[in-house]
Residue frames as qw, qx, qy, qz and C-alpha x, y, z in Angstrom:
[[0.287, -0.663, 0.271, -0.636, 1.58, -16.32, -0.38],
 [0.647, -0.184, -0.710, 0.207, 2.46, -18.29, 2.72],
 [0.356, -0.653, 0.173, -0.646, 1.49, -17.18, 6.37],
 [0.594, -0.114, -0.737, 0.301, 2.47, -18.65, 9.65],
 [0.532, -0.805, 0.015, -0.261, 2.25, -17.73, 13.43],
 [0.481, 0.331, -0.445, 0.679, 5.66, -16.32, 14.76],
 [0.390, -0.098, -0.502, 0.766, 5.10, -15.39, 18.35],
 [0.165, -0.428, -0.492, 0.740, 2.21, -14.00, 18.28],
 [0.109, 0.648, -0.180, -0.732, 2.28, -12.62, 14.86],
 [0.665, 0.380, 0.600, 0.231, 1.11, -13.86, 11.66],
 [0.101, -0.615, 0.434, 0.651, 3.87, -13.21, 9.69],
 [0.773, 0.464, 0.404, -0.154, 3.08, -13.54, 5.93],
 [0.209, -0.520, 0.551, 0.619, 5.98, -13.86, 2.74],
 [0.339, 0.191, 0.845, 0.367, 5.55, -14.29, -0.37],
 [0.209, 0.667, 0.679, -0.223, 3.36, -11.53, -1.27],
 [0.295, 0.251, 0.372, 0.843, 3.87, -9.34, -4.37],
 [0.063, -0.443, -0.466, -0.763, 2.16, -6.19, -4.78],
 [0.471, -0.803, -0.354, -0.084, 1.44, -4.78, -1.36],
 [0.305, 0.304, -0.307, 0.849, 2.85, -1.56, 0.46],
 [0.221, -0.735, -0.542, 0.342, 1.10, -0.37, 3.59],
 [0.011, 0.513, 0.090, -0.853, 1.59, 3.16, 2.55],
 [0.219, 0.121, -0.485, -0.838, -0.21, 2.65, -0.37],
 [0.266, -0.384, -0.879, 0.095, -2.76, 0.71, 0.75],
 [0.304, -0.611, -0.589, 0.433, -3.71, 2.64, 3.98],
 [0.387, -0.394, 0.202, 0.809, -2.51, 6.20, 2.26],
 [0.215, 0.216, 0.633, 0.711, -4.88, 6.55, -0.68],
 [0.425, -0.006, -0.019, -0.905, -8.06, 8.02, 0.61],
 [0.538, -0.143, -0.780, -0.285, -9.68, 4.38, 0.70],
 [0.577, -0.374, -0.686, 0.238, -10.27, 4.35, 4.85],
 [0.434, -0.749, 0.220, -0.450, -10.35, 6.40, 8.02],
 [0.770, -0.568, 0.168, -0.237, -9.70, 4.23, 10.58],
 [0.887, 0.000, -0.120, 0.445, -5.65, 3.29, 9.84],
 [0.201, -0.947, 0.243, 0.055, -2.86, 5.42, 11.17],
 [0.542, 0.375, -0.439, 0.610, 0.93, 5.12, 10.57],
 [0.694, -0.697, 0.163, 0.077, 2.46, 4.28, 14.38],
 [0.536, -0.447, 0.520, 0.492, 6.17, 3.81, 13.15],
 [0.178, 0.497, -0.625, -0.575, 7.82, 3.58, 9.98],
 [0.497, 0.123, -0.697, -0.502, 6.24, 1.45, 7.71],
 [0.166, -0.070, -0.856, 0.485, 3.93, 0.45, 10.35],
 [0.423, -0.291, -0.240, -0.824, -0.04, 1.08, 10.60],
 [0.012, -0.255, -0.905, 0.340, -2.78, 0.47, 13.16],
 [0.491, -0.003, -0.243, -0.836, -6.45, 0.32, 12.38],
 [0.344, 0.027, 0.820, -0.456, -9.62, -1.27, 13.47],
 [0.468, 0.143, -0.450, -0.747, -12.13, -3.18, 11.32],
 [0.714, -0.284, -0.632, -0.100, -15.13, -5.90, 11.64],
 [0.773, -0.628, 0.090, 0.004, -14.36, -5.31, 15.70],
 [0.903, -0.143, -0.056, 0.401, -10.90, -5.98, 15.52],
 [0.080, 0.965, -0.244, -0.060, -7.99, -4.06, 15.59],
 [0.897, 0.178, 0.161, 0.370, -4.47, -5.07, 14.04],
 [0.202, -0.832, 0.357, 0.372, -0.88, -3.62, 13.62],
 [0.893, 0.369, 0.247, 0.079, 0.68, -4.27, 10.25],
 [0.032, 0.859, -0.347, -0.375, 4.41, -3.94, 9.15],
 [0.846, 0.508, -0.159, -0.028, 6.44, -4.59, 6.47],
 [0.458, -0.719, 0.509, 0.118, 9.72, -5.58, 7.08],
 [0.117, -0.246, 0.787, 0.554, 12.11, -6.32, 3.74],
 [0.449, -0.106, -0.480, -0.746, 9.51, -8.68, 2.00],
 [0.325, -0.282, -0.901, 0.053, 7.32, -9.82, 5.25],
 [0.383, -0.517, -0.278, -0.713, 3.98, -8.45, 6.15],
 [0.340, -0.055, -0.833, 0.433, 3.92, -9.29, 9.62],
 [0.419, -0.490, -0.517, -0.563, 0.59, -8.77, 11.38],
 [0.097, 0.147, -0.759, 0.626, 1.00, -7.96, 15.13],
 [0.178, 0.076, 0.799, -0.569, -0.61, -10.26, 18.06],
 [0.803, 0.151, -0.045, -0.574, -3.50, -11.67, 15.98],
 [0.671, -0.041, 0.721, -0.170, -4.44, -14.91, 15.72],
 [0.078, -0.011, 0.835, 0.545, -3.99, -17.37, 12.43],
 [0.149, 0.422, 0.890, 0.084, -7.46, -17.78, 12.85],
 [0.068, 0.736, 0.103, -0.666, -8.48, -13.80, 12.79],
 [0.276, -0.405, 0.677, 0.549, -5.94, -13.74, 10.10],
 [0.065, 0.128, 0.843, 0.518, -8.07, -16.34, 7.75],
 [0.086, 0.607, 0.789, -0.031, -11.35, -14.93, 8.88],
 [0.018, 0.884, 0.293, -0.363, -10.98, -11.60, 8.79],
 [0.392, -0.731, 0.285, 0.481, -7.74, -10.15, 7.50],
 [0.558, 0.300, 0.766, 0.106, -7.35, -11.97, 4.55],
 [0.224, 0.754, 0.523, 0.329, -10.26, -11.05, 2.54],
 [0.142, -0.926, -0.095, 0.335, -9.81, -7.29, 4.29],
 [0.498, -0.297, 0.563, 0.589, -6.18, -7.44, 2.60],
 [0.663, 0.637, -0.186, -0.347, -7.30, -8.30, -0.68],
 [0.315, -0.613, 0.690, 0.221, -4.79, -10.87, -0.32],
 [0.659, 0.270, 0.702, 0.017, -6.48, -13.69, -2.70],
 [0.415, 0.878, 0.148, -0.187, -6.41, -10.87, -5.58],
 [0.768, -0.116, 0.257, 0.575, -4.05, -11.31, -8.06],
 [0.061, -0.870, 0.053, 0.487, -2.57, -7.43, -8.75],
 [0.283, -0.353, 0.583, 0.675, -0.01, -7.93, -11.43],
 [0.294, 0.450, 0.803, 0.256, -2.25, -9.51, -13.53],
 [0.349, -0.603, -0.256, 0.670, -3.78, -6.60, -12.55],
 [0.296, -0.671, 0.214, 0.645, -1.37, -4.37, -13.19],
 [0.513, -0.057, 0.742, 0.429, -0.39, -5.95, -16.27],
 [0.252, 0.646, 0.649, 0.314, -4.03, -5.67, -18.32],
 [0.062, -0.863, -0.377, 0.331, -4.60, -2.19, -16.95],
 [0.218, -0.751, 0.301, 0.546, -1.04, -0.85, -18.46],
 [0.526, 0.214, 0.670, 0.478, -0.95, -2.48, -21.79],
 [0.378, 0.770, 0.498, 0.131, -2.07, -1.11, -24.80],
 [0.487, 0.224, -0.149, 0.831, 0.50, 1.83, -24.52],
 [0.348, -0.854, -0.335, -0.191, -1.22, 3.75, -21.72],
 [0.620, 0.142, -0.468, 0.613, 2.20, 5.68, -20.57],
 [0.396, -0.599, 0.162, -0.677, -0.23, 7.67, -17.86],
 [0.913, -0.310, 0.074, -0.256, -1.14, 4.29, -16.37],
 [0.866, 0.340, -0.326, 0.169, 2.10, 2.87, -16.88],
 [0.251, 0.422, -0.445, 0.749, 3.96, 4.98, -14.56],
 [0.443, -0.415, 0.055, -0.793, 1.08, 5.29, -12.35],
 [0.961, -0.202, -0.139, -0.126, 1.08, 1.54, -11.69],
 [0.575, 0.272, -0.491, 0.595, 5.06, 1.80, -10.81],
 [0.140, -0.529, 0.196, -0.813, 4.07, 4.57, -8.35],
 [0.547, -0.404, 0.386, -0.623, 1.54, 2.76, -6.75],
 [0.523, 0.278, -0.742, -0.313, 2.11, -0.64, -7.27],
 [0.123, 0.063, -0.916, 0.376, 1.47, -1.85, -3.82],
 [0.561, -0.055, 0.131, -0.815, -2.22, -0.19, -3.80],
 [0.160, -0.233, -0.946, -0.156, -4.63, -3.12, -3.02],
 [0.380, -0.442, -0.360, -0.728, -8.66, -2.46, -2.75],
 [0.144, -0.024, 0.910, -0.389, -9.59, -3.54, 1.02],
 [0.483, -0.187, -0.803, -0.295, -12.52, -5.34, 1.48],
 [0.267, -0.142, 0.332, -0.893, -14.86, -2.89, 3.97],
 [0.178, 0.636, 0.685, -0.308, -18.13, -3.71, 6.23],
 [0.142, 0.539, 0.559, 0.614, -20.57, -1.97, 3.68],
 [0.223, -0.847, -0.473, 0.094, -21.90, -0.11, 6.58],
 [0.520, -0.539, -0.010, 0.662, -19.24, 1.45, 7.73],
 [0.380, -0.133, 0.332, 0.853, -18.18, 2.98, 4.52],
 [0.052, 0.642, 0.489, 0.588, -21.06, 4.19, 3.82],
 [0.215, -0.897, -0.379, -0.077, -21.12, 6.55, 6.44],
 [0.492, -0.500, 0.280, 0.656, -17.51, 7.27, 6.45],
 [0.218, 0.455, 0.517, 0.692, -18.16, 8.49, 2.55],
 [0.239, -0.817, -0.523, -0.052, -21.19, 10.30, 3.92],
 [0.454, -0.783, -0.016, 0.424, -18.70, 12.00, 6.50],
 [0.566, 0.065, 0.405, 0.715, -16.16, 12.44, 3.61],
 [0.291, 0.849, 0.327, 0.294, -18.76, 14.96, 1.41],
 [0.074, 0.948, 0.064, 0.304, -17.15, 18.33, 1.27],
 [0.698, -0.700, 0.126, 0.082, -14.40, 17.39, 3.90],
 [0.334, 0.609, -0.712, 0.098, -10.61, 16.94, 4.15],
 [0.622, 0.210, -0.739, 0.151, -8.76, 13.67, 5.18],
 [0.225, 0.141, -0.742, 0.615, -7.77, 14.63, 8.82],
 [0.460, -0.046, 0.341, -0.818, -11.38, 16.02, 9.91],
 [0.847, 0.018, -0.359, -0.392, -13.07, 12.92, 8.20],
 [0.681, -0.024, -0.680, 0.269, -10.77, 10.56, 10.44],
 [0.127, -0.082, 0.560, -0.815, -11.16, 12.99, 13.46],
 [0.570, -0.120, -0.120, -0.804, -14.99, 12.67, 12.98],
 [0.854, -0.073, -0.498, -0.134, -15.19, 9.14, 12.69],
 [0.504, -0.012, -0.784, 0.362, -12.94, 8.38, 15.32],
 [0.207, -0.117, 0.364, -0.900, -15.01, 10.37, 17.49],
 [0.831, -0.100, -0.247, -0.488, -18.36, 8.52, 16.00],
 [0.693, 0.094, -0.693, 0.174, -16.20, 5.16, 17.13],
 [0.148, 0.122, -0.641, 0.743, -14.94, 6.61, 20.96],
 [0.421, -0.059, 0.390, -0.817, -18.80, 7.68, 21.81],
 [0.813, -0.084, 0.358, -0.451, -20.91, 4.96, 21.11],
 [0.838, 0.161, -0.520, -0.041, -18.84, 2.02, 19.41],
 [0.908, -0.360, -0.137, -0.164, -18.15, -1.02, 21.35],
 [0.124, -0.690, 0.701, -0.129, -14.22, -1.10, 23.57],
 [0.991, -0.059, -0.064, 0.102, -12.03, -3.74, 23.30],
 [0.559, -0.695, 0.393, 0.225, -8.18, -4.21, 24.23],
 [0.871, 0.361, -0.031, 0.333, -5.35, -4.81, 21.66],
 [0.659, 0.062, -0.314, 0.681, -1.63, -4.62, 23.22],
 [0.473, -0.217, -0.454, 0.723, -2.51, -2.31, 26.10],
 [0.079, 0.017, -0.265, -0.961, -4.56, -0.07, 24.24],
 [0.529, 0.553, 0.597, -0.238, -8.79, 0.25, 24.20],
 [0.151, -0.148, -0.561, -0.800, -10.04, 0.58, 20.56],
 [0.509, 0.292, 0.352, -0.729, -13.60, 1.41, 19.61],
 [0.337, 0.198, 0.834, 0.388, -15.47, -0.84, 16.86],
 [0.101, -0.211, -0.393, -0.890, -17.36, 0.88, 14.33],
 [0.380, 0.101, 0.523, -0.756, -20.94, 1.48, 15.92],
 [0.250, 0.438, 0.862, 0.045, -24.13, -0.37, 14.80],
 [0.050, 0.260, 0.424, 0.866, -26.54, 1.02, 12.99],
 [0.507, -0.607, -0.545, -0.279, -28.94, 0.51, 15.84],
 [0.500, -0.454, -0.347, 0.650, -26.90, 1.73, 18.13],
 [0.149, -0.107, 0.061, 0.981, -26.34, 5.14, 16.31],
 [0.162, -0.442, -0.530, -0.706, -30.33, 5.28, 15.70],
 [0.565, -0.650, -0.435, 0.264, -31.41, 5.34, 19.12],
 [0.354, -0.439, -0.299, 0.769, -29.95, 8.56, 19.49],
 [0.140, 0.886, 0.354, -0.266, -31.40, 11.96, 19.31],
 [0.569, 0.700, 0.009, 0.432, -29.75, 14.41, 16.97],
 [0.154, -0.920, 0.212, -0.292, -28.66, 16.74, 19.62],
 [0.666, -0.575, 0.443, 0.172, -26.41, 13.74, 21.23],
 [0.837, 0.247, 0.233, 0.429, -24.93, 12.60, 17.90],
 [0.163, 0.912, -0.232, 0.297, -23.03, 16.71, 17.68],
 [0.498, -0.757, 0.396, 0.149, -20.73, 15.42, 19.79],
 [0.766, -0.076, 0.352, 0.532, -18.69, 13.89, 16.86],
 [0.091, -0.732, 0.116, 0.665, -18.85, 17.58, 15.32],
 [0.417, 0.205, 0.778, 0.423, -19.87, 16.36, 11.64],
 [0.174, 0.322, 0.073, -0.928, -22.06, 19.28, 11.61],
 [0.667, 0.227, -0.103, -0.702, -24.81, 19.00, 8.95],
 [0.526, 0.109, -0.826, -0.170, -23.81, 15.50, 7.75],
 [0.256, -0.110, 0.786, -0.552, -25.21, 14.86, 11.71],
 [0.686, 0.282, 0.151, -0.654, -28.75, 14.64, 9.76],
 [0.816, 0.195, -0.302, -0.452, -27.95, 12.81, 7.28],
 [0.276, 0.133, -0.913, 0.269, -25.98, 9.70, 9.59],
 [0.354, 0.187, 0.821, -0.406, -29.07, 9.17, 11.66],
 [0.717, 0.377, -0.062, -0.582, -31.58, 9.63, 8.98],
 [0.694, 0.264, -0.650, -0.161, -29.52, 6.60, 6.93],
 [0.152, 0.134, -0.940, 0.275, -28.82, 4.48, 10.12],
 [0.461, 0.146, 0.513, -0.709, -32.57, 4.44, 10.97],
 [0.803, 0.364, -0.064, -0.468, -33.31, 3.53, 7.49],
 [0.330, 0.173, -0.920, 0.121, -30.52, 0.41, 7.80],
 [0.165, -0.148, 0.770, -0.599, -31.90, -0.15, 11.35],
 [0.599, 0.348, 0.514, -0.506, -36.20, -0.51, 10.61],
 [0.552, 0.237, 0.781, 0.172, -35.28, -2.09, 7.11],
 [0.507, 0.786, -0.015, -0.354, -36.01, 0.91, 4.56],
 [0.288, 0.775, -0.548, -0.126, -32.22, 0.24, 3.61],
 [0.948, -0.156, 0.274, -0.049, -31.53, -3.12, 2.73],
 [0.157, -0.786, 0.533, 0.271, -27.66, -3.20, 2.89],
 [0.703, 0.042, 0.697, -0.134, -28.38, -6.89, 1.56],
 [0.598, 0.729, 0.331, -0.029, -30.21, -6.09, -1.45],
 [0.193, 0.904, -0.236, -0.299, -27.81, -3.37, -2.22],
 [0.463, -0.419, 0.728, 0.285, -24.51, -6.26, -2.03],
 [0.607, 0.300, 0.715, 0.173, -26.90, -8.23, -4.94],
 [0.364, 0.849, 0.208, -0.320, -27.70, -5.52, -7.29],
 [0.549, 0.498, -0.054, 0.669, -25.66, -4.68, -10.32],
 [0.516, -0.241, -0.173, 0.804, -23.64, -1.86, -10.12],
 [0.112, -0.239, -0.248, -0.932, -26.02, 0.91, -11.83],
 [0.466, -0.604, -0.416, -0.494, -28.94, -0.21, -9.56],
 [0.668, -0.497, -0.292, 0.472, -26.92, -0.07, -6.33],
 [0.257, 0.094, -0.007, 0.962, -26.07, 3.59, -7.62],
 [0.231, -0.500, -0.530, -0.645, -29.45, 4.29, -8.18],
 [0.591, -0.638, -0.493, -0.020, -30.52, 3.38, -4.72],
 [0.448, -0.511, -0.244, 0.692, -27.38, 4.79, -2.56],
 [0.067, 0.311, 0.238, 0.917, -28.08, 8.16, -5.27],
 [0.376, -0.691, -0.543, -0.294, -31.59, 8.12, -3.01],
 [0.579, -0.607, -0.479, 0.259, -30.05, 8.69, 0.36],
 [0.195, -0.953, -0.230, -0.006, -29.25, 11.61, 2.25],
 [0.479, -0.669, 0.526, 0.216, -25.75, 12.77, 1.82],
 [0.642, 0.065, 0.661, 0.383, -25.10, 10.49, -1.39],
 [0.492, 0.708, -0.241, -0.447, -24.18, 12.11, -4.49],
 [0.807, 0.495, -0.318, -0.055, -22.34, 10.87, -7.39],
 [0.456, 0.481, -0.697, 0.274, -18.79, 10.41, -6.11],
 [0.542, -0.371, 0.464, -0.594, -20.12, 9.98, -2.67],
 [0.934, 0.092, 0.268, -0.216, -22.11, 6.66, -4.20],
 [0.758, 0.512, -0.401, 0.044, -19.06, 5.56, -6.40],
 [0.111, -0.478, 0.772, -0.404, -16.42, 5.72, -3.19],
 [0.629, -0.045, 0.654, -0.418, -19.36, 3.06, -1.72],
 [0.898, 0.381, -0.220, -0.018, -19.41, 1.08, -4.66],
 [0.676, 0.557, -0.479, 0.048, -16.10, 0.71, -4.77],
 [0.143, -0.476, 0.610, -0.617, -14.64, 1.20, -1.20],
 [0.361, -0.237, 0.519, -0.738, -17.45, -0.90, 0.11],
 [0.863, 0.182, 0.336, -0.330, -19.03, -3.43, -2.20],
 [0.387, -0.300, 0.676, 0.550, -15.76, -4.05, -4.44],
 [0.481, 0.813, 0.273, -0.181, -17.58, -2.54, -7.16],
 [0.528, -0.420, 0.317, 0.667, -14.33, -2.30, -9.21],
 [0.233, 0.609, 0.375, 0.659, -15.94, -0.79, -12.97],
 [0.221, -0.910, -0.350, 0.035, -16.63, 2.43, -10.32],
 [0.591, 0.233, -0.087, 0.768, -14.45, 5.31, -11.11],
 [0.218, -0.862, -0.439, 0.127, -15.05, 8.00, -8.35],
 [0.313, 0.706, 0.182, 0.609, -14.87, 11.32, -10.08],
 [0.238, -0.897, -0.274, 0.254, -13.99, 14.50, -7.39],
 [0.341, 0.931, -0.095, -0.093, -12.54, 17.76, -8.24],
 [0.228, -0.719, 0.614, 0.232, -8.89, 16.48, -7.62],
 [0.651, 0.219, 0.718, 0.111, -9.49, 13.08, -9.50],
 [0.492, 0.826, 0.261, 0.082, -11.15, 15.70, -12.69],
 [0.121, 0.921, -0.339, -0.149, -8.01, 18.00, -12.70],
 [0.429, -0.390, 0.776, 0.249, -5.62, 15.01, -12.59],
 [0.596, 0.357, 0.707, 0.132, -7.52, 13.11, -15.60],
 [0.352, 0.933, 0.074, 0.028, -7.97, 16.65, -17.86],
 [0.271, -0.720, 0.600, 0.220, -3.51, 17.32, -16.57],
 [0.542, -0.198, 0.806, 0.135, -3.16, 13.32, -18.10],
 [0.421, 0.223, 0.847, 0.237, -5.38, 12.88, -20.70],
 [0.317, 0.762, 0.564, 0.020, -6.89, 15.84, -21.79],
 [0.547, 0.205, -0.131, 0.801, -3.82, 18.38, -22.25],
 [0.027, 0.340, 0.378, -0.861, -5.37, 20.56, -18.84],
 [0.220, -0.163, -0.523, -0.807, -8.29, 21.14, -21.11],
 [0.502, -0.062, 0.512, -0.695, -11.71, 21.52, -18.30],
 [0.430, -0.077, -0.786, -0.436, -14.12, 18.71, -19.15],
 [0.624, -0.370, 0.082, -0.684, -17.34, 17.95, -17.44],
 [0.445, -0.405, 0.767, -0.221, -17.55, 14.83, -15.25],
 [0.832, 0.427, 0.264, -0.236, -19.83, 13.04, -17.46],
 [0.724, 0.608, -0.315, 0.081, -17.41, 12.87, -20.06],
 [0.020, -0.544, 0.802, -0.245, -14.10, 12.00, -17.50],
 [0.647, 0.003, 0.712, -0.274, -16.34, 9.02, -16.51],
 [0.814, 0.554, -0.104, -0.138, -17.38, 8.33, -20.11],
 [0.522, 0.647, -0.551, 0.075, -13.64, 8.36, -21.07],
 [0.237, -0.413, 0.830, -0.290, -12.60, 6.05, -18.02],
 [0.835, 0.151, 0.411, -0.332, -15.64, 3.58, -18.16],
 [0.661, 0.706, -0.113, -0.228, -14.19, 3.34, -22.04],
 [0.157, 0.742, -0.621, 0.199, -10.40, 3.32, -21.07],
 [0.427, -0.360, 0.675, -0.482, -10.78, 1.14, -17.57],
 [0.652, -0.194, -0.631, -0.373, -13.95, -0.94, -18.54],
 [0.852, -0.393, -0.342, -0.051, -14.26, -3.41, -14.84],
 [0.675, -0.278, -0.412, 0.545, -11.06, -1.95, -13.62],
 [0.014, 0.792, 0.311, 0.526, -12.03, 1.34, -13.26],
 [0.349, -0.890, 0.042, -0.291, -11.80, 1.98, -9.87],
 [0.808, -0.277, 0.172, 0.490, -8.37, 0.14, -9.09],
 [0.420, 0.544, 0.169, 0.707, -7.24, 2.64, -12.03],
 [0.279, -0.910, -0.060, -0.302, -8.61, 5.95, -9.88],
 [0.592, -0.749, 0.222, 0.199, -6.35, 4.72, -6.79],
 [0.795, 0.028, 0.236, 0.558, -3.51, 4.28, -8.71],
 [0.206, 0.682, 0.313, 0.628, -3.99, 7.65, -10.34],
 [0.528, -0.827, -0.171, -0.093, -4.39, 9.07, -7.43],
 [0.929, -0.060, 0.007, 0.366, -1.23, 7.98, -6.31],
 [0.643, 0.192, 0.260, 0.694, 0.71, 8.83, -8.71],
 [0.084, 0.803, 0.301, 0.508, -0.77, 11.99, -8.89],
 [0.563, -0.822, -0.038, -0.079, -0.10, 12.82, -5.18],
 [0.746, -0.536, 0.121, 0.377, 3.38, 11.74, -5.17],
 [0.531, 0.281, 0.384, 0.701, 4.34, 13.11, -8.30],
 [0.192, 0.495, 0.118, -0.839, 2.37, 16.78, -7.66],
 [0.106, 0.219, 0.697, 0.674, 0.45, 16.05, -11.24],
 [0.204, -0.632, -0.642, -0.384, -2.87, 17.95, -11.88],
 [0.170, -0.522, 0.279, -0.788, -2.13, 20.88, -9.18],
 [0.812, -0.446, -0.376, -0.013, -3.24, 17.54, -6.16],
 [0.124, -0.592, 0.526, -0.598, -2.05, 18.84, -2.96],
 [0.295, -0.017, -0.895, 0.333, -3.52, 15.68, -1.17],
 [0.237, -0.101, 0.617, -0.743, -6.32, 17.51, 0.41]]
């Protein structure tokens, strides 16, 4: 990979194994939109960035090189080598995963604030796509912090002290309905130290389930998305009803099977890449209609 500053723009070539619709498209974020063809804009860490592709350059609009190596980067996943990847995940004559890694071949894992995604999961439970990015961006407009990027205010993701300081009855304005409880209940326990977001980063990966299995609003797939989505927990294979109908369509000839056992057989299959396997599946599953997935 090589990256310069073109006018403004750290443009970046050389980079195998990255599509901004697959990336930004999988169900991994909230907070990217498609603004043009092959063209997204999304805010993270405070910042906010425009990213297109154009032939094979990634071209990163108005940001600094130095944004770029501090932030962007690692957000990217750009240091991750994907084929490799790709490579170990399809072998063995997996021809579900084989196709499934053509499909999505550009999918990389970003590299989320832990907060964030844990209450964007949270907001996820029971929800579709568009109302989980309406919500949030609503949590972002009322009490995260404005800043300016080409002509435009963005909002940065709110603190966790910022969103505890408020009574329940102001936090309904982002219209999250019940989940309203359980975002201030968990940002109070970040905020006075019950949740140590710290501790959680150091834990394996079964005792950082354990704990985010405590809070309000965290089930199973809930706490696997935040493994994976949020602490690059990559043996995490998050299990929801479209994920179970697409694995029983692939591997189990449509035959129902309880989640326990679709996680068994993935943990088995996957091993450590587990959850890079899911988004790929996914994917493939969405663009291909497999497993009755409609995307929602």
């Amino acid at each position: 990979m090589n990256a310069e500053t073109i006018n403004n723009d750290v443009v970046i070539t050389n980079q195998p194994d990255f599509e901004l619709s697959h990336i930004f498209d999988c169900g991994q974020c909230f907070r990217f939109e498609r603004t043009a063809d092959n063209e997204y804009t999304g805010t993270a860490f405070g910042k906010t960035v425009t990213a297109s592709k154009q032939n094979d350059k990634i071209i990163l609009r108005s940001t600094s090189m130095e944004d770029f190596k501090n932030i962007w980067y690692n957000y990217l996943d750009l240091g991750r080598d994907y084929t490799s990847i790709k490579k170990e995940l399809s072998s063995g004559g997996d021809k579900v995963m084989e196709k499934a890694v053509r499909y999505g071949g550009g999918i990389r894992i970003l590299n989320q604030e832990l907060w964030e995604t844990l209450i964007s999961f949270i907001i996820s439970a029971s929800n579709n796509i568009p109302r989980i990015k309406k919500i949030i961006g609503l949590l972002c407009s009322s009490f995260g912090e404005p800043h300016e990027y080409m002509g435009k205010i963005y909002y940065s993701f709110p603190s966790p002290e910022r969103i505890a300081a408020l009574e329940l009855d102001e936090l309904s304005v982002i219209r999250a309905g019940f989940r309203d409880k359980y975002i201030l209940e968990c940002a109070r326990g970040v905020a006075d130290g019950r949740i140590d977001l710290d501790a959680l980063k150091k834990a394996d990966t079964a005792a950082a389930k354990k704990e985010l299995m405590k809070l309000y609003g965290v089930g199973n797939k809930v706490s696997d998305c935040i493994l994976l989505f949020g602490m690059g927990r990559f043996d995490s294979f998050p299990v929801d009803v479209w994920i179970k109908r697409i694995m029983e369509y692939c591997y189990f000839g449509s035959e129902q099977q309880s989640i326990k056992t679709i996680s068994e057989f993935a943990a088995e299959r996957y091993g450590r890449l587990g959850g890079i396997a899911q988004q790929y599946l996914f994917f493939y599953a969405r663009e291909c209609r497999i497993g009755v997935h409609n995307g929602g």
